[in-house]
C-alpha positions in Angstrom: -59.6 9.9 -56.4 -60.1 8.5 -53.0 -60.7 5.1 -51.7 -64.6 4.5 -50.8 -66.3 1.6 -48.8 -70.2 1.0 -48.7 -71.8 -1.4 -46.9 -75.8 -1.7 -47.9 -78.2 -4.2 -46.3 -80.5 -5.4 -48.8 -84.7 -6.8 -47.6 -84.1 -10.5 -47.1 -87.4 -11.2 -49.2 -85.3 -10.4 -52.4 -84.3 -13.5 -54.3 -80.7 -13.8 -56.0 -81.9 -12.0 -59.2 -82.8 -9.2 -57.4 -79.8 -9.2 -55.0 -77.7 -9.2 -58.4 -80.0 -6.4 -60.1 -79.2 -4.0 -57.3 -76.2 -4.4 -56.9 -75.3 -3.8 -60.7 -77.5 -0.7 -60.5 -75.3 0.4 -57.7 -72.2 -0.7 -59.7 -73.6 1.3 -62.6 -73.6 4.5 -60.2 -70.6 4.4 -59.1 -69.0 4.0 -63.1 -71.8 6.4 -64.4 -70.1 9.2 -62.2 -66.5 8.0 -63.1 -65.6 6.2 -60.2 -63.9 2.8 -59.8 -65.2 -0.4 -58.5 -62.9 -2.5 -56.9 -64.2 -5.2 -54.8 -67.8 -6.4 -54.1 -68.7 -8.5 -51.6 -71.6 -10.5 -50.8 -71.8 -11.3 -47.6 -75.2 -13.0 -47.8 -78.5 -13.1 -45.3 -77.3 -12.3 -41.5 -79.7 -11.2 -38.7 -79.8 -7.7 -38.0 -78.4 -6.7 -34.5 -81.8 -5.0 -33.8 -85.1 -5.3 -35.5 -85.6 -2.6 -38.2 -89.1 -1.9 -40.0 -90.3 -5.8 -38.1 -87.2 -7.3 -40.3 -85.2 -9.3 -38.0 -82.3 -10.1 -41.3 -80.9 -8.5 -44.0 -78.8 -9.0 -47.1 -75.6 -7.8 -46.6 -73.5 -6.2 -49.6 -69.9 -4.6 -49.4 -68.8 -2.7 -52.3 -64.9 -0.7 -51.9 -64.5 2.1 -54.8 -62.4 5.0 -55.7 -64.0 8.3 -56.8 -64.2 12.1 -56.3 -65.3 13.3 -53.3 -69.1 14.4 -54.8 -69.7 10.5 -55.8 -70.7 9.6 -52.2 -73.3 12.3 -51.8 -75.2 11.0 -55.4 -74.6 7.5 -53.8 -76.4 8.0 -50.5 -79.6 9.6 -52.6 -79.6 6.4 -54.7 -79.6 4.2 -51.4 -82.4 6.5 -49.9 -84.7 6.5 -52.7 -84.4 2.6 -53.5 -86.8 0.6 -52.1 -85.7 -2.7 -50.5 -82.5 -1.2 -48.9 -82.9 -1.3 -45.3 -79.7 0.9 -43.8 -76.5 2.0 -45.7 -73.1 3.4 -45.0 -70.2 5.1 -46.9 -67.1 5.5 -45.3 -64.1 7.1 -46.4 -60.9 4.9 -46.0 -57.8 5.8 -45.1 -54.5 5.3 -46.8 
C-alpha cells in the first residue's frame, strides 16, 4: 500500500451536515476499495486564491490514506462526478 493525500474544496453554500455527508462518502470510497484512512482534516471555509465558477471561498477538506495504486484513479471519478466539489487533488507522498 502507499501513503495517499487528497485535498478537496467543498461549495461554501453547504452547511455542516453536508460538509460531514461528503466527506463520509469519500471516507466510504476509500474503505470500499480497501484502503486506509488515516487522518482527515477539516480545514473549514477559506477564500479561494482566484475566483472559480463566481465562488470567491471554498470548504477545504484534507484526507491522508494508504491504498493500492488503482484507488486514486476510482477517487478522482468520484470527485469529478460529485456535485458541490469545486477542485481536487491526490498526491502521492513520499516516504
Amino acid at each position: 500500500m502507499r501513503n495517499y493525500e487528497t485535498i478537496f474544496i467543498l461549495h461554501p453554500s453547504f452547511d455542516e451536515e453536508a460538509v460531514k455527508a461528503a466527506v463520509d462518502k469519500f471516507k466510504g470510497v476509500i474503505e470500499t476499495e480497501g484502503g486506509i484512512v488515516d487522518n482527515v482534516d477539516l480545514w473549514g471555509k477559506r477564500r479561494l486564491a482566484y475566483e472559480i465558477d463566481k465562488v470567491n471561498e471554498g470548504i477545504y477538506v484534507l484526507v491522508n490514506f494508504q491504498a493500492e495504486p488503482e484507488l486514486p484513479k476510482e477517487l478522482d471519478r468520484i470527485f469529478r462526478i460529485t456535485d458541490g466539489v469545486i477542485r481536487h487533488i491526490i498526491v502521492k507522498l513520499d516516504k
